[in-house]
Chimera marker file (.cmm) of the C-alpha trace (Angstrom):
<marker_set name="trace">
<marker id="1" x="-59.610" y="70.586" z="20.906" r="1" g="1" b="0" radius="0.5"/>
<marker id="2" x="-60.732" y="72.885" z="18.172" r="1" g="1" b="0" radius="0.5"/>
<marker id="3" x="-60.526" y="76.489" z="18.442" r="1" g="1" b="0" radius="0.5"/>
<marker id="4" x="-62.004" y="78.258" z="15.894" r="1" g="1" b="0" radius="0.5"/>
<marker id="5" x="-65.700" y="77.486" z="14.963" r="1" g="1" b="0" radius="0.5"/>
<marker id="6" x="-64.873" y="78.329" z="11.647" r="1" g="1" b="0" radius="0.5"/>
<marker id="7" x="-62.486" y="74.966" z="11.752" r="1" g="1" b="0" radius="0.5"/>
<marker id="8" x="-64.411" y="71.915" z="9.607" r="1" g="1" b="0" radius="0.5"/>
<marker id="9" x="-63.477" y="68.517" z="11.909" r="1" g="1" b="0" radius="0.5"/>
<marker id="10" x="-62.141" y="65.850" z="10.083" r="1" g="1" b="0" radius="0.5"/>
<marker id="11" x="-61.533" y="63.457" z="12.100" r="1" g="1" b="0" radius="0.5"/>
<marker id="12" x="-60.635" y="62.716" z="15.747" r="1" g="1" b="0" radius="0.5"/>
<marker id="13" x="-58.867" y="59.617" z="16.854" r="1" g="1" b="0" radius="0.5"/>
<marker id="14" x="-57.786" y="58.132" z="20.772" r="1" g="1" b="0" radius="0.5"/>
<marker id="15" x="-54.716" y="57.030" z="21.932" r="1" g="1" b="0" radius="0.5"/>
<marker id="16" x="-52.822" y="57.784" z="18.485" r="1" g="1" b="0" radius="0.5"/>
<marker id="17" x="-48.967" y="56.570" z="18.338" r="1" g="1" b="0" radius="0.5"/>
<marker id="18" x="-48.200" y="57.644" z="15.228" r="1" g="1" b="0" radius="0.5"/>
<marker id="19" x="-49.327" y="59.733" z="12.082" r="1" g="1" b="0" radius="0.5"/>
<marker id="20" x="-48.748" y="59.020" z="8.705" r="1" g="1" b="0" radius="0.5"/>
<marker id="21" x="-48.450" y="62.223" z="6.169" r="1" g="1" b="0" radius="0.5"/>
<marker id="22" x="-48.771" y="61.095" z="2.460" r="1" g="1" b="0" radius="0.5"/>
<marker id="23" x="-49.761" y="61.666" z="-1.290" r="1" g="1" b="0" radius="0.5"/>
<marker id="24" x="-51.024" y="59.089" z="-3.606" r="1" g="1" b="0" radius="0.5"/>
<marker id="25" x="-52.134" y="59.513" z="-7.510" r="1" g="1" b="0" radius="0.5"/>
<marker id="26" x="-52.252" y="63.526" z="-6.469" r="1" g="1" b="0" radius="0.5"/>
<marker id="27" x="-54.249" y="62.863" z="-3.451" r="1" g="1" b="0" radius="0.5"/>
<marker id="28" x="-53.033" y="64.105" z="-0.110" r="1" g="1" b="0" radius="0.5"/>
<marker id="29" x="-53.866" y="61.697" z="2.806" r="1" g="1" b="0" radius="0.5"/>
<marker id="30" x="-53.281" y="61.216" z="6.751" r="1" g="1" b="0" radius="0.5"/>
<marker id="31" x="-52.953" y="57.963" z="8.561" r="1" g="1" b="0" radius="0.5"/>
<marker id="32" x="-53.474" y="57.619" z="12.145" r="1" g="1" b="0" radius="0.5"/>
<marker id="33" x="-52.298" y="54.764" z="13.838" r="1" g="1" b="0" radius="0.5"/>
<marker id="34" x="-53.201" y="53.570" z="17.111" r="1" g="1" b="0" radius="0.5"/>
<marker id="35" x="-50.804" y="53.132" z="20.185" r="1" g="1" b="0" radius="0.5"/>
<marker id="36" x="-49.422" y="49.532" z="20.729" r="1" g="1" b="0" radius="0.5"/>
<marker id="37" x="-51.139" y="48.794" z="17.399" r="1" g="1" b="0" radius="0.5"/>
<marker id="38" x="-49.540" y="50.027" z="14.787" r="1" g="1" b="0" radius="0.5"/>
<marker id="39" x="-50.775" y="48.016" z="12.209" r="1" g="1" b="0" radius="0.5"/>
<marker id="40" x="-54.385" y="49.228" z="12.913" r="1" g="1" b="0" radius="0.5"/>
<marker id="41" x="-54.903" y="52.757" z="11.575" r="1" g="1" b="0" radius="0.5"/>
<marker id="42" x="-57.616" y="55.228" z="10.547" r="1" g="1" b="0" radius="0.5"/>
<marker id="43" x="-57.502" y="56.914" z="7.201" r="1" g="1" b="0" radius="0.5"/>
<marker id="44" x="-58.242" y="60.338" z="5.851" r="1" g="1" b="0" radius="0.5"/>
<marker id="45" x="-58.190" y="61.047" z="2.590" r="1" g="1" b="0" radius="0.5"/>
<marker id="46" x="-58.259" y="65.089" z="1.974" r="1" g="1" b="0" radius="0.5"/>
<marker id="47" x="-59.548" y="66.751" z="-1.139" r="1" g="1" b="0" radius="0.5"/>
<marker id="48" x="-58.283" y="65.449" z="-4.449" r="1" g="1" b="0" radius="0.5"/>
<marker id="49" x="-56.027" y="67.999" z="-6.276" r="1" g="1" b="0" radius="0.5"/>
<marker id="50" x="-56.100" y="70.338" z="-3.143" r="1" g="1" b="0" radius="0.5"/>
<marker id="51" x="-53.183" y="72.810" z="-3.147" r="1" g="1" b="0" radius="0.5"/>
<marker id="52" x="-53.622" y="72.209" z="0.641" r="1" g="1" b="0" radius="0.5"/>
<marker id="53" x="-50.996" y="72.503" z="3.139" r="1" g="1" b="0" radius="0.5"/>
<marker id="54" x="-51.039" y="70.108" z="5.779" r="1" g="1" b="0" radius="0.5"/>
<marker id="55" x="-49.681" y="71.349" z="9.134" r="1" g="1" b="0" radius="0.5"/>
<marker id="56" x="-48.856" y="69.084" z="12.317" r="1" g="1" b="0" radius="0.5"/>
<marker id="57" x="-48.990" y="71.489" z="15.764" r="1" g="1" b="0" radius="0.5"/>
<marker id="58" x="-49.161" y="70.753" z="19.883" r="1" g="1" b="0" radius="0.5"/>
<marker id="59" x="-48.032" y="67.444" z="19.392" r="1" g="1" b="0" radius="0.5"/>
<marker id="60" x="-45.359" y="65.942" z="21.738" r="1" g="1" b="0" radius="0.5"/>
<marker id="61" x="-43.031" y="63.638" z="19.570" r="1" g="1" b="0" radius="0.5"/>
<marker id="62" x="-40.693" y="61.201" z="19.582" r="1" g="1" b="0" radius="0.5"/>
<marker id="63" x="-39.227" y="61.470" z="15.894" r="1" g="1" b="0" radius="0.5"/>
<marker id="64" x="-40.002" y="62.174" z="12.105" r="1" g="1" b="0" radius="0.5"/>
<marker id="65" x="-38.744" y="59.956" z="9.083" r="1" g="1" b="0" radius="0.5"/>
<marker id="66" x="-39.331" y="61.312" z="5.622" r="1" g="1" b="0" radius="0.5"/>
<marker id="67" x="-38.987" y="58.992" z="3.391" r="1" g="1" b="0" radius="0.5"/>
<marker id="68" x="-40.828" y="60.884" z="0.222" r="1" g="1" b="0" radius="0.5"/>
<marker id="69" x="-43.929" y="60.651" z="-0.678" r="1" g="1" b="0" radius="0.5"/>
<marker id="70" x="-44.716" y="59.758" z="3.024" r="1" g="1" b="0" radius="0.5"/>
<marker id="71" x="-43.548" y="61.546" z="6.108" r="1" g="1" b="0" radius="0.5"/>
<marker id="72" x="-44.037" y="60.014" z="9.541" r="1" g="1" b="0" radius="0.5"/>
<marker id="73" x="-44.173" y="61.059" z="12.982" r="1" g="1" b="0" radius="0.5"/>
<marker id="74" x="-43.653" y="59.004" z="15.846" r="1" g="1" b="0" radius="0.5"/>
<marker id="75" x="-45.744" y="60.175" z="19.101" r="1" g="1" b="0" radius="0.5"/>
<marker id="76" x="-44.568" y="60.502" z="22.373" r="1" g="1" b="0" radius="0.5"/>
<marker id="77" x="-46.744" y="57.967" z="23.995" r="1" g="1" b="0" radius="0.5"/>
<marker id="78" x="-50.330" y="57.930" z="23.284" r="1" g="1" b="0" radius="0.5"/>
<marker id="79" x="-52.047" y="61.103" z="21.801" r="1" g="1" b="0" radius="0.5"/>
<marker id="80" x="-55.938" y="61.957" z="21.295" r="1" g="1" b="0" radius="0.5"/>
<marker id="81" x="-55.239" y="63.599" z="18.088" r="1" g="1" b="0" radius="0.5"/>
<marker id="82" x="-57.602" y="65.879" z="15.892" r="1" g="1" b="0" radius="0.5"/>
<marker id="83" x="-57.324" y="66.580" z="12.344" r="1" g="1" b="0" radius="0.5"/>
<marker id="84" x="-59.250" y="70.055" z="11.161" r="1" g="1" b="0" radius="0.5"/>
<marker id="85" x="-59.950" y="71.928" z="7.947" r="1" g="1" b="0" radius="0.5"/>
<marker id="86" x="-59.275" y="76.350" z="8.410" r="1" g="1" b="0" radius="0.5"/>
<marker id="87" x="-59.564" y="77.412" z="5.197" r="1" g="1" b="0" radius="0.5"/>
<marker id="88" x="-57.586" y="75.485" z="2.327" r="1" g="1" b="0" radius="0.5"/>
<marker id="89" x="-55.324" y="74.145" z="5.290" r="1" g="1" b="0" radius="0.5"/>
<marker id="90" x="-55.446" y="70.948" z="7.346" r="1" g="1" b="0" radius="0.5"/>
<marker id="91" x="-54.489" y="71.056" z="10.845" r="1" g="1" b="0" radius="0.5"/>
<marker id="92" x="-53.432" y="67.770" z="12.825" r="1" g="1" b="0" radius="0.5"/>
<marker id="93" x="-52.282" y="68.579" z="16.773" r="1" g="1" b="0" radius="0.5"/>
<marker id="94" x="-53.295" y="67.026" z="19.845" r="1" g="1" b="0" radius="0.5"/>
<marker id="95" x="-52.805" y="66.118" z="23.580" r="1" g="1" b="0" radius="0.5"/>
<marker id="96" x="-51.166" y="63.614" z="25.202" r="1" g="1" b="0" radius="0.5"/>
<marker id="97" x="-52.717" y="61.165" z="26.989" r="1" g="1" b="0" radius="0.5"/>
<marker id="98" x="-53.132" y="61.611" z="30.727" r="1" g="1" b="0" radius="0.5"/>
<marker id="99" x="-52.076" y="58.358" z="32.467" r="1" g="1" b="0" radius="0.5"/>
<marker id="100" x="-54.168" y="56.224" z="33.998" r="1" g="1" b="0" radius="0.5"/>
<marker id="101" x="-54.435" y="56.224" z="37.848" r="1" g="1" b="0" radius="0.5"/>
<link id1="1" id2="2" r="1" g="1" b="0" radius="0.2"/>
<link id1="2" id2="3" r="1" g="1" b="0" radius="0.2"/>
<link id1="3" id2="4" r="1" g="1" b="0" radius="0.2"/>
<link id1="4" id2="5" r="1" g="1" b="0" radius="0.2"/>
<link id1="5" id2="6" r="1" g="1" b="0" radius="0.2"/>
<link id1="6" id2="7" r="1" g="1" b="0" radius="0.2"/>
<link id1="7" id2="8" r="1" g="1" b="0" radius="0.2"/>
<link id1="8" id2="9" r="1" g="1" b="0" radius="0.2"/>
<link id1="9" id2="10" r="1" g="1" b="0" radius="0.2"/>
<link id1="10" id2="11" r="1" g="1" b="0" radius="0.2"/>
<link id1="11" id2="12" r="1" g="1" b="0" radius="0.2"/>
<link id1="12" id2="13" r="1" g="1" b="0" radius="0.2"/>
<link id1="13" id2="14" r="1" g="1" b="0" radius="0.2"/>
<link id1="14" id2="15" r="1" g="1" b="0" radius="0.2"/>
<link id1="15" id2="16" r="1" g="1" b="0" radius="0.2"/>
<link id1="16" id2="17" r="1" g="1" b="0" radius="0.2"/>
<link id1="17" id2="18" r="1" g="1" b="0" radius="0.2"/>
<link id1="18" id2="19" r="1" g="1" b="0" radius="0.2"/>
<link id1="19" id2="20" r="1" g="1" b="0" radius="0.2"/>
<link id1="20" id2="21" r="1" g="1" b="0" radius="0.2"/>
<link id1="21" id2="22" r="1" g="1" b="0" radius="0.2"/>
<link id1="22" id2="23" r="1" g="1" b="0" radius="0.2"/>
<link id1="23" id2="24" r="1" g="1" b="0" radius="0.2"/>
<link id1="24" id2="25" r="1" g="1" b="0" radius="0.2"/>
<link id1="25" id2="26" r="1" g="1" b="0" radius="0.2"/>
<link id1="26" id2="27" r="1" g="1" b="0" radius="0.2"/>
<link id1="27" id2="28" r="1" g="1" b="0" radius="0.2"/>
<link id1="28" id2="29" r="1" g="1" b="0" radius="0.2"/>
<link id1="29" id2="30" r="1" g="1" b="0" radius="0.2"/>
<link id1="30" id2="31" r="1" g="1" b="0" radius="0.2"/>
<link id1="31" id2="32" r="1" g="1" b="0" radius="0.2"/>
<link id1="32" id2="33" r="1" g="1" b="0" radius="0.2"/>
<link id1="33" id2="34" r="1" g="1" b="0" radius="0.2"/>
<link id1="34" id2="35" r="1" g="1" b="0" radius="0.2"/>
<link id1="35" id2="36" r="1" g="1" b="0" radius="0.2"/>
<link id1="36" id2="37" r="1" g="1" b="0" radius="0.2"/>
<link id1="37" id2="38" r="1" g="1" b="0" radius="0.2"/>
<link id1="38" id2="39" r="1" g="1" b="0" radius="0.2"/>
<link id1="39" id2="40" r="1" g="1" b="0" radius="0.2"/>
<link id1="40" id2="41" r="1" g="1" b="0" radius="0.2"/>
<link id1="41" id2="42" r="1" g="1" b="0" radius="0.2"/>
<link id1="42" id2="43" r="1" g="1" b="0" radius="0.2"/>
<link id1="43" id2="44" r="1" g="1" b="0" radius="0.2"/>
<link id1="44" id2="45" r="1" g="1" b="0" radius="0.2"/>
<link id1="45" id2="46" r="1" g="1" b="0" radius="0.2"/>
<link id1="46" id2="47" r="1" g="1" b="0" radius="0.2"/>
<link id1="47" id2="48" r="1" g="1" b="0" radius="0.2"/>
<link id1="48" id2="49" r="1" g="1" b="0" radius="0.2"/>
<link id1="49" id2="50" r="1" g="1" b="0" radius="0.2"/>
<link id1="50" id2="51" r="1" g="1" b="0" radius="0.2"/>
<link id1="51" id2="52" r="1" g="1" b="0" radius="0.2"/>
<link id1="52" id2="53" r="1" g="1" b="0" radius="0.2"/>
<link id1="53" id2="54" r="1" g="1" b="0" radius="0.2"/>
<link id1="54" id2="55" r="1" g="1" b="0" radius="0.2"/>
<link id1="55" id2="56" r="1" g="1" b="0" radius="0.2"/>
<link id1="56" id2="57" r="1" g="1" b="0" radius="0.2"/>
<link id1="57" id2="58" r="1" g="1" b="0" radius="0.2"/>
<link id1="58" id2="59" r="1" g="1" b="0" radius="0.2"/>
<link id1="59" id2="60" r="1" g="1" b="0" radius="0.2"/>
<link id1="60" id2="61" r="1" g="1" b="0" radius="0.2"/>
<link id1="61" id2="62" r="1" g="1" b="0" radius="0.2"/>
<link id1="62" id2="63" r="1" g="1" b="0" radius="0.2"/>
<link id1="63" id2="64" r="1" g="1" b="0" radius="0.2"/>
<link id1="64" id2="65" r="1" g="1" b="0" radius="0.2"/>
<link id1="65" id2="66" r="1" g="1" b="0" radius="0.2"/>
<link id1="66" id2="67" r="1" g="1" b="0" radius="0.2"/>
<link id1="67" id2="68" r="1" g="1" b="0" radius="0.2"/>
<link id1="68" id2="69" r="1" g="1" b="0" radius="0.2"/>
<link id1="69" id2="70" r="1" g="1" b="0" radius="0.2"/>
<link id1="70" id2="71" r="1" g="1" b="0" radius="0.2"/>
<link id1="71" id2="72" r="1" g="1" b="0" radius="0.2"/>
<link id1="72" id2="73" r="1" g="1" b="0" radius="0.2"/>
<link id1="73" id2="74" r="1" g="1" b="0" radius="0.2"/>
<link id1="74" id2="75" r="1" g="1" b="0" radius="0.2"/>
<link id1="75" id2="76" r="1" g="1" b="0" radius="0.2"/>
<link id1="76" id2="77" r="1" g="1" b="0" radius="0.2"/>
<link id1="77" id2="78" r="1" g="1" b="0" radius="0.2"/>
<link id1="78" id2="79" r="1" g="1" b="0" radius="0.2"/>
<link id1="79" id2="80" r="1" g="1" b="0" radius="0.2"/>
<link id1="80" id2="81" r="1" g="1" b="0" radius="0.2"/>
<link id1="81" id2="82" r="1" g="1" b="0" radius="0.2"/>
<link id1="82" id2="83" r="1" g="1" b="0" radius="0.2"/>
<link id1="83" id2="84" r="1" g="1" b="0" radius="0.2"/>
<link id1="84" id2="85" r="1" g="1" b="0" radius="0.2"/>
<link id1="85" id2="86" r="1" g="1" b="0" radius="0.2"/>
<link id1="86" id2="87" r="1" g="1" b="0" radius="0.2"/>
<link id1="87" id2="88" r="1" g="1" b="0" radius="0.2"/>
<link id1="88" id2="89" r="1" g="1" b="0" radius="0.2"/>
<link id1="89" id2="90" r="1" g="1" b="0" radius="0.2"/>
<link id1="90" id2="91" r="1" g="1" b="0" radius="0.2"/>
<link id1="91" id2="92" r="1" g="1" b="0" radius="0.2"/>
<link id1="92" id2="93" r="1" g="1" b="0" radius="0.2"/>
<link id1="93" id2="94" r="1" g="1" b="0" radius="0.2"/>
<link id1="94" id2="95" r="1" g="1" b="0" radius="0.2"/>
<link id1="95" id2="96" r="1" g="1" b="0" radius="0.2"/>
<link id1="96" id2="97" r="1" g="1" b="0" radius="0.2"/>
<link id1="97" id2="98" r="1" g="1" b="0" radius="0.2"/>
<link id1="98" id2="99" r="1" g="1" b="0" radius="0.2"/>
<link id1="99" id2="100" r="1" g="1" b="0" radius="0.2"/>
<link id1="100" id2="101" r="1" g="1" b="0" radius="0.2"/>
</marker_set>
C-alpha cells in the first residue's frame, strides 16, 4: 500500500473495523481495532511531543464520532489498513477487504 519509499511503515493491520485517533499526557496515538472484535485492538503510539499531523485517506467509512481527545472512525466493513510516517506526518488509509468467494 505505500507509495513513496521515502514513507517510514508503522504499522499494518488485517481486517480493521475501526480506528481510534487520540492524545494522551501530550502523546499522539492510533488504535486499530479488529472487525467483529472490537475489543481487541493494536496500538501505536507516535512520537512524544510531535507537532505531527495525523491524516486518515482511501478509507471507505461508515461514520466518525469526536468526542475530544479521541476521534473515531467506523469502517465500512473490514479494511487492511496501513499507518505510515512522510515527513513529520502520519498517514493511515487502506483497502477494503475483498470478500471471500
Amino acid at each position: 500500500m505505500s507509495d513513496s519509499p521515502d514513507d517510514k511503515v508503522i504499522g499494518r493491520v488485517k481486517r480493521a473495523g475501526a480506528i481510534i485517533l487520540g492524545v494522551s499526557e501530550n502523546r499522539p496515538w492510533i488504535e486499530v481495532c479488529y472487525s467483529g472484535d472490537l475489543m481487541h485492538t493494536e496500538r501505536f503510539e507516535l512520537p512524544a511531543g510531535a507537532s505531527a499531523q495525523i491524516f486518515v485517506e482511501e478509507i471507505p467509512h461508515k461514520s466518525t464520532v469526536l468526542d475530544p481527545p479521541r476521534t473515531m472512525i467506523y469502517l465500512e466493513g473490514a479494511c487492511d489498513v496501513e499507518i505510515v510516517q512522510a515527513g513529520s506526518h502520519f498517514i493511515v488509509r487502506g483497502t477494503k477487504e475483498a470478500p471471500a468467494v
